[in-house]
N, C-alpha and C positions, 0 to 999 in steps of 0.2 A: 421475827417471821410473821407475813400476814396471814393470819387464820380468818377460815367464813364457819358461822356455828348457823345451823338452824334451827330452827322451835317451832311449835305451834303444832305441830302432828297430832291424829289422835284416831279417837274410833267417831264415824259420825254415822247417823241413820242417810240412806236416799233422800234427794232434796234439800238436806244440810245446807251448814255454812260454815267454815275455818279460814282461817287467818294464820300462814305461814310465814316466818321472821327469817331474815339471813342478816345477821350482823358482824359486819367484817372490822378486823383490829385497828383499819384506818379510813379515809374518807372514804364515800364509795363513787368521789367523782375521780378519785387516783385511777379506778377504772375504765377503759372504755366501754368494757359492755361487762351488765350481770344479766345472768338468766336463770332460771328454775328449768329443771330437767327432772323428768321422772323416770322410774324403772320398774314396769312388774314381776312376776315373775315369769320365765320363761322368755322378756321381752326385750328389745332392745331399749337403751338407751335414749328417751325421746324431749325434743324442746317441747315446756311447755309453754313460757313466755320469755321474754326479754327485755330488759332497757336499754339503751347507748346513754353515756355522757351527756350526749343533746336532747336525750330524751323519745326517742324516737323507742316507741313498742312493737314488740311482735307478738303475736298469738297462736299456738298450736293451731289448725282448724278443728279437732276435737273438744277444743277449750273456750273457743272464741265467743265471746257473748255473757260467759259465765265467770270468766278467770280475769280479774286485774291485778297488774304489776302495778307496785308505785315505790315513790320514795320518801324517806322521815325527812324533815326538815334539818337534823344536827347531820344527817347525811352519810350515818354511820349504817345504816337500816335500811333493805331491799326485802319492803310484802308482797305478797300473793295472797290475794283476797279469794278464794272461793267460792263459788254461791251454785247452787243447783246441781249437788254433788251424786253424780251417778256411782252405779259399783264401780266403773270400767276407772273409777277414775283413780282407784286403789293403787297403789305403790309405792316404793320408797320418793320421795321429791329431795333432790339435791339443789344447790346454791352453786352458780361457776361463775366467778368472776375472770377477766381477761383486761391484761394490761402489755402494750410493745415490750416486748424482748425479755418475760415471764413467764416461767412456764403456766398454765392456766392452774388457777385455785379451784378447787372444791370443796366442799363441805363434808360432815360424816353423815348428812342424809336424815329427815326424819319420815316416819312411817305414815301415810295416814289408809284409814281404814274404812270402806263406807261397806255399812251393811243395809240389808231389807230389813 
């Protein structure tokens, strides 16, 4: 069964930087598309980024300028780079990967945490 684990979560100060990992049990081009979604509380489920297969990104508009997806070379490995980490940015961040005729995978989500 393919499992997405993610890592990298943590507590960070305003302005920060982290670096989120989603590492899936097999290639991550068996994918067509992975994204990072976040979730605060109270809040709905939201995109924060995306990849496709061809490589083609998308960007929250809350995120956009500050947030990059990319992908590892062995191709097992979907980051989310961080950089100019506001409070609002606080939430759990989940990994979804999507492949035809699969139900959609997801991750068990790690926390991250921006304080003042």
């Amino acid at each position: 069964q393919v499992q997405l684990v993610e890592s990298g979560g943590g507590l960070v100060q305003v302005g920060g930087s982290l670096r989120l990992s989603c590492a899936a049990s097999e290639s991550i081009f068996s994918f067509n598309y992975v994204g990072w979604y976040r979730q605060a509380p109270g809040k709905q489920r939201e995109l924060v980024a995306s990849i496709t297969r061809g490589g083609i990104q998308n960007y929250g508009a809350s995120v956009k300028g500050r947030f990059t997806i990319s992908r590892d070379n062995a191709k097992t490995t979907v980051y989310l780079q961080m950089n100019s980490l506001k409070l609002e940015d606080t939430a759990v961040y989940y990994c979804n990967a999507r492949k035809v005729g699969v139900q959609p995978l997801w991750g068990q989500g790690t926390q991250v945490t921006v304080s003042s």
